[in-house]
C-alpha positions as CSV (number, residue, x, y, z in Angstrom):
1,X,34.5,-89.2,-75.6
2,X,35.8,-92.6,-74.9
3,X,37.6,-93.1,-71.2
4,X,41.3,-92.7,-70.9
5,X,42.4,-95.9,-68.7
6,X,46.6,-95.7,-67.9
7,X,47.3,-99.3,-66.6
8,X,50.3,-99.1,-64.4
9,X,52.8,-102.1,-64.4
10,X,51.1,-104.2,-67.9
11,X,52.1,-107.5,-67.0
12,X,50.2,-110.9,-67.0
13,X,46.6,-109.3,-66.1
14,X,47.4,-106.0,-67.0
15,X,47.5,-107.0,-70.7
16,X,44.7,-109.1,-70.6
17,X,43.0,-106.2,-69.1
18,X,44.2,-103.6,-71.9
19,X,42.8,-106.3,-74.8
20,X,39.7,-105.6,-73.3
21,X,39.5,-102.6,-72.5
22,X,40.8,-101.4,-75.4
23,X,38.5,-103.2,-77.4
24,X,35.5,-101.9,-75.4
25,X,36.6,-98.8,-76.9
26,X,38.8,-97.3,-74.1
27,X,42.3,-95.5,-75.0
28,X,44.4,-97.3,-73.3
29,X,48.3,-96.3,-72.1
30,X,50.3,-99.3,-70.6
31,X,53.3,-98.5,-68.4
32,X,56.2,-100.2,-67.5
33,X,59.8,-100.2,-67.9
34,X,61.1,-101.5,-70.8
35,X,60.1,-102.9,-73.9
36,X,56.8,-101.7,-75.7
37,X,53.6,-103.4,-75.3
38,X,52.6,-105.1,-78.3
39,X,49.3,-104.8,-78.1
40,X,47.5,-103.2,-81.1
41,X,45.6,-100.1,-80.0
42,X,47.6,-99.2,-76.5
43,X,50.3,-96.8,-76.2
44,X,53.4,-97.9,-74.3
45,X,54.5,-95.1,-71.3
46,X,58.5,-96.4,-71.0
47,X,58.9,-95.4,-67.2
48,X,59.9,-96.9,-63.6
49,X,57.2,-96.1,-60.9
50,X,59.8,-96.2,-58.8
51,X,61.9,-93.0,-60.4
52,X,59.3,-90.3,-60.2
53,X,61.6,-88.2,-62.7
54,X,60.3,-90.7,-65.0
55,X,56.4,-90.4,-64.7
56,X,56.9,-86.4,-65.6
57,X,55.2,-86.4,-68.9
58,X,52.1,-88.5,-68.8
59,X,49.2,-88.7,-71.0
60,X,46.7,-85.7,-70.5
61,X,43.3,-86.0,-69.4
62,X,43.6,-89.7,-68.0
63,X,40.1,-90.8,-66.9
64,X,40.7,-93.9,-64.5
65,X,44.3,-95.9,-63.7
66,X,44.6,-99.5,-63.2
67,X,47.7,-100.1,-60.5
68,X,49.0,-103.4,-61.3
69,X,52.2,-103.4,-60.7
70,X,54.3,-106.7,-59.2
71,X,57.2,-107.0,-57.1
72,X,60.5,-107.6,-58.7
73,X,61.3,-110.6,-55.8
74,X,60.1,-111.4,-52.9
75,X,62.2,-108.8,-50.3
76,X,60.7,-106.5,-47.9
77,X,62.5,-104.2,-50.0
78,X,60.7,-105.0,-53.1
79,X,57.6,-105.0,-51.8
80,X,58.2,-101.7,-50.5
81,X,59.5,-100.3,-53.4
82,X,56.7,-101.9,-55.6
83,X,53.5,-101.6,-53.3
84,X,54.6,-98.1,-51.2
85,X,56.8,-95.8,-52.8
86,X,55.6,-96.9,-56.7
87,X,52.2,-96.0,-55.8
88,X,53.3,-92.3,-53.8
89,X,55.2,-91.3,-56.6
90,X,52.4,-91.7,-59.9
91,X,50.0,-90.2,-57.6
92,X,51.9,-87.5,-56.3
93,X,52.7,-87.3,-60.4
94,X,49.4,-87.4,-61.4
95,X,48.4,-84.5,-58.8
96,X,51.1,-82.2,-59.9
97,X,49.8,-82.5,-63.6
98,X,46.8,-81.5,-62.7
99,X,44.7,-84.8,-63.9
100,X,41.2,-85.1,-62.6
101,X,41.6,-89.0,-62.1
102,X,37.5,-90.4,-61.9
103,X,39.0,-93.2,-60.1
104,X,42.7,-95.4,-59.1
105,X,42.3,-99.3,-59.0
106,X,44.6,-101.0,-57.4
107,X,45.3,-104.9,-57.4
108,X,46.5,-106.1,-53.6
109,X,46.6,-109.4,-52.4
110,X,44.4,-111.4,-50.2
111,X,47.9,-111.9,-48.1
112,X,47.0,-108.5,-46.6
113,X,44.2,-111.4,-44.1
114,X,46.1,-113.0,-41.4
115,X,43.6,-115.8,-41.5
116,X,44.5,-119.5,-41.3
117,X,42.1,-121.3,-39.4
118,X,39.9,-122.7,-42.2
119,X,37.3,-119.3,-41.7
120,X,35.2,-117.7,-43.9
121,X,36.8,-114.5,-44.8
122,X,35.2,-110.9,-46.8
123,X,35.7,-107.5,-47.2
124,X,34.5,-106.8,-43.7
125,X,37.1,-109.2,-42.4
126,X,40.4,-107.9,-39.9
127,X,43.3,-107.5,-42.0
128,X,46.4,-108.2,-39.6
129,X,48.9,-109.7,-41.6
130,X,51.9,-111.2,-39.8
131,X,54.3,-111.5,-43.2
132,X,56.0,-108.7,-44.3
133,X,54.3,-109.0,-48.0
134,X,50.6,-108.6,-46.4
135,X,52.2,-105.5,-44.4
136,X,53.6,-103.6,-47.5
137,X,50.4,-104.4,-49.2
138,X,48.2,-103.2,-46.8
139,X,50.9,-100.4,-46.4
140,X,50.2,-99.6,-50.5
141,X,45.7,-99.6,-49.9
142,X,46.2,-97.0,-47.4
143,X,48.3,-95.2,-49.9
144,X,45.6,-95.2,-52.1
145,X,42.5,-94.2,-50.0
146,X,44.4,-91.3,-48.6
147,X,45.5,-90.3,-51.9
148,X,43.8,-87.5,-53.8
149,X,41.3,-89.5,-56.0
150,X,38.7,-92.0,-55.5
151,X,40.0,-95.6,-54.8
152,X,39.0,-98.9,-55.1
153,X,41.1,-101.9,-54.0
154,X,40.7,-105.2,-55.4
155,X,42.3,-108.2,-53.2
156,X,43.2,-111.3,-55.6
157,X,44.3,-115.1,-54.5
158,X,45.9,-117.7,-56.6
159,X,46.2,-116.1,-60.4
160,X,46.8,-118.8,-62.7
161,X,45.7,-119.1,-66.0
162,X,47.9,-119.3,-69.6
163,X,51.7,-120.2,-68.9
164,X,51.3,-120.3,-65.4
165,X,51.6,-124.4,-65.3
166,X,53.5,-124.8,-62.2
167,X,50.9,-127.0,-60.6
168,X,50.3,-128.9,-63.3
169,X,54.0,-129.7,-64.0
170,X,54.0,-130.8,-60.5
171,X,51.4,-132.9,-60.9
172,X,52.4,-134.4,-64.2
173,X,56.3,-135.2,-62.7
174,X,54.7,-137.0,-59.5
175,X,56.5,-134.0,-57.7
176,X,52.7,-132.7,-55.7
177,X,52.2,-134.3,-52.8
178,X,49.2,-134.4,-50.5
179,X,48.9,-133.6,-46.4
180,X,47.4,-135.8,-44.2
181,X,45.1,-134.2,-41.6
182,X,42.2,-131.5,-41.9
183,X,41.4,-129.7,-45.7
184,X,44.1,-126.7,-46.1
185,X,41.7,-124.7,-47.7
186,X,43.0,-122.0,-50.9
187,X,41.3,-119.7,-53.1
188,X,42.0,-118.8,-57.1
189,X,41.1,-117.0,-59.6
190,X,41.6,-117.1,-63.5
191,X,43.7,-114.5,-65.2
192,X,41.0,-113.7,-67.4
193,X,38.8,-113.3,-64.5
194,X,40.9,-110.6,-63.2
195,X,40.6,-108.8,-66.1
196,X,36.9,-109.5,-66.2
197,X,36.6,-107.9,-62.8
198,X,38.3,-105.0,-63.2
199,X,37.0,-104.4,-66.5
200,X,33.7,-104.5,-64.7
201,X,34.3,-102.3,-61.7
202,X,36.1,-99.8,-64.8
203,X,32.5,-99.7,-66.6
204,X,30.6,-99.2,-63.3
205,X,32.8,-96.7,-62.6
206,X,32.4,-94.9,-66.1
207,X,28.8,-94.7,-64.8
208,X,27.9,-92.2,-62.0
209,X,24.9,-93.7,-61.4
210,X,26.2,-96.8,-60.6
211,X,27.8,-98.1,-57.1
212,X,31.7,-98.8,-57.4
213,X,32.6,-100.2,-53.2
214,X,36.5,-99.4,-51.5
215,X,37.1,-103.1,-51.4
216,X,36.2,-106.2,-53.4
217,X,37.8,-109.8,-52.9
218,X,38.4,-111.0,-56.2
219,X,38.4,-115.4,-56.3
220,X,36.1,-117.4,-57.5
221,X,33.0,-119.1,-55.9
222,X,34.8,-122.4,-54.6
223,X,37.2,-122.3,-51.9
224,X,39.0,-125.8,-51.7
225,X,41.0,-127.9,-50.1
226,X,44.7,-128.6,-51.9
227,X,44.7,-131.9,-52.2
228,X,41.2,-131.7,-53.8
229,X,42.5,-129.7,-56.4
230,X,45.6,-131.9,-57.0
231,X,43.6,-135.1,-56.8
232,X,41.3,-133.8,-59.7
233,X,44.1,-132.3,-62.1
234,X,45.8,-136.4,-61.9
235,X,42.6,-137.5,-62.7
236,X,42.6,-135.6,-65.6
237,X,46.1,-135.7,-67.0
238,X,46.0,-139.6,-66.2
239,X,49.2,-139.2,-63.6
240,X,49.7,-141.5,-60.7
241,X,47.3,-140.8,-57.3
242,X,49.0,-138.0,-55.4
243,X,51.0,-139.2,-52.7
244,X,49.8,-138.7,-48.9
245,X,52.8,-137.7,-46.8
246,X,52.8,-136.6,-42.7
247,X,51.5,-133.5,-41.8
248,X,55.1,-132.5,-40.0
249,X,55.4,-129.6,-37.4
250,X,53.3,-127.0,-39.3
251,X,50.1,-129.5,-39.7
252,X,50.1,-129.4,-43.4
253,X,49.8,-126.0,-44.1
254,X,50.9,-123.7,-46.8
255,X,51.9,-120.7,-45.7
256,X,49.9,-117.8,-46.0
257,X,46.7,-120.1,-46.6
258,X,43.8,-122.1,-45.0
259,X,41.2,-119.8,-44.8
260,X,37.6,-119.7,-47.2
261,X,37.0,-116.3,-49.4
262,X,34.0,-115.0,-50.3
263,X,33.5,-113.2,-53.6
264,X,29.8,-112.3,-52.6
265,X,30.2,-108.6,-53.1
266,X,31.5,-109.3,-56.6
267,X,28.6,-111.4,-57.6
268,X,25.8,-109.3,-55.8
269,X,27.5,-106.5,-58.0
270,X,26.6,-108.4,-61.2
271,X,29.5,-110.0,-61.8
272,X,29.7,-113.3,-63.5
273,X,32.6,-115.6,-63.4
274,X,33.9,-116.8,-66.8
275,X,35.9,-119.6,-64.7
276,X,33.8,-120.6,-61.6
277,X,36.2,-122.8,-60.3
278,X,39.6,-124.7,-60.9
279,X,37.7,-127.6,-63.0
280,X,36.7,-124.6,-65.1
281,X,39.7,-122.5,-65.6
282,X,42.6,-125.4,-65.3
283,X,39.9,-127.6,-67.8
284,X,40.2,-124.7,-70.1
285,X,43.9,-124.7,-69.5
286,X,44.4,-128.5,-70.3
287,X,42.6,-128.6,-73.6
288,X,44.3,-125.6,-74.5
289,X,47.4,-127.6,-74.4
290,X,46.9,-131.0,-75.7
């Protein structure tokens, strides 16, 4: 029999993810809150992870879930709601229907690091976030590993990928600007690698033989300074040299940033990166649109 997988919150990855997956051959059910998913093969599940009267009649006999639910705004509240209570309630859902779950994946964030000094950072690292985002985050992995099935969290940086052209706009208007002082290091990873990781991790997992780990970082092999990043992307749409400005009070920094992550695990795993870097993924990106 092919593997149920019930992806909680479809959105931008979460649909690339059910493509896949669904094409691999699993049956796939999409949650979220309104309007189907239009996506031939996978059943839409109309309901709010945050209204557990709503997750009361879920498919039978899921195999593995796929929590990839986002915030609706950037509130402690939100977060809360998304990241805590939306998590409690399908698990505490799925438990009282009796599903034997193989495994729960849930996407976090790699704010959950307090890191900004530039280090190299893994899944060993000390997670002491100081933002309320990282908190709640870290506040929705415990949820997970001290819930009633087998958990695996998966910390992502930087998702960009089809439609999300913010830093290229910026670049193209003569709007990104460059700090002066040492590299402000950030990590990224490709939408489509996202899927590709979890994708992965879901077929190791379908295996009992094979090792699935708690925690994975998921970015891609080349942490990098900003301004190397915006330098290259004017290069390449022909746009005026990025500006260098004054580092001001907080030394150039973007919040929540500066530190190097390592997606060693990943890669010792097996896995291979479909977009190595930025020159990949924003190259693919670029072509795509001209």
């Amino acid at each position: 029999m092919p593997p149920t997988t019930l992806i909680a919150g479809i959105g931008f990855v979460g649909s690339r993810l059910a493509k896949e997956i669904q094409i691999a051959n699993h049956k796939v059910y999409g949650l979220r809150r309104s309007a189907p998913v239009d996506i031939p093969g996978v059943e839409t599940i109309l309901a709010d992870l945050t209204q557990p009267e709503t997750l009361e009649n879920l498919p039978k006999s899921i195999d593995f879930v796929v929590y990839c639910a986002s915030a609706s705004g950037r509130s402690d509240e939100a977060y809360r709601a998304a990241y805590v209570e939306g998590p409690e309630n399908l698990l505490a859902a799925l438990e009282r229907q009796g599903q034997a779950v193989k495994r729960v994946f849930f996407t976090s964030s790699t704010g959950v690091y307090g890191q900004t000094d530039g280090s190299w950072v893994d899944e060993q690292s000390a997670t002491e976030p100081e933002s309320f985002t990282g908190k709640r985050l870290l506040e929705g992995e415990r949820v997970f590993r001290d819930g009633p099935y087998p958990a695996t969290i998966v910390r992502l940086s930087g998702i960009y990928g089809p439609g999300r052209t913010r830093l290229i706009d910026s670049v193209r208007r003569g709007e990104a600007v460059c700090r002066e002082g040492a590299p402000t290091y950030t990590n990224r990873i490709h939408r489509d690698d996202c899927a590709g990781v979890l994708k992965f991790l879901l077929e190791r997992a379908s295996t009992s033989t094979e090792t699935v780990h708690d925690t994975y970082v998921g970015v891609d092999d080349e942490p990098v300074d900003r301004c190397v990043v915006l330098r290259w992307l004017a290069e390449q749409l022909g746009a005026p040299e990025v500006p260098v400005e004054a580092s001001g009070e907080e030394g150039g920094r973007i919040r929540g940033s500066n530190k190097r992550l390592s997606n060693r695990r990943l890669k010792e795993l097996g896995y291979r990166f479909r977009f190595p870097s930025f020159r990949e993924g924003y190259g693919a990106m670029l072509r795509e649109s001209s």
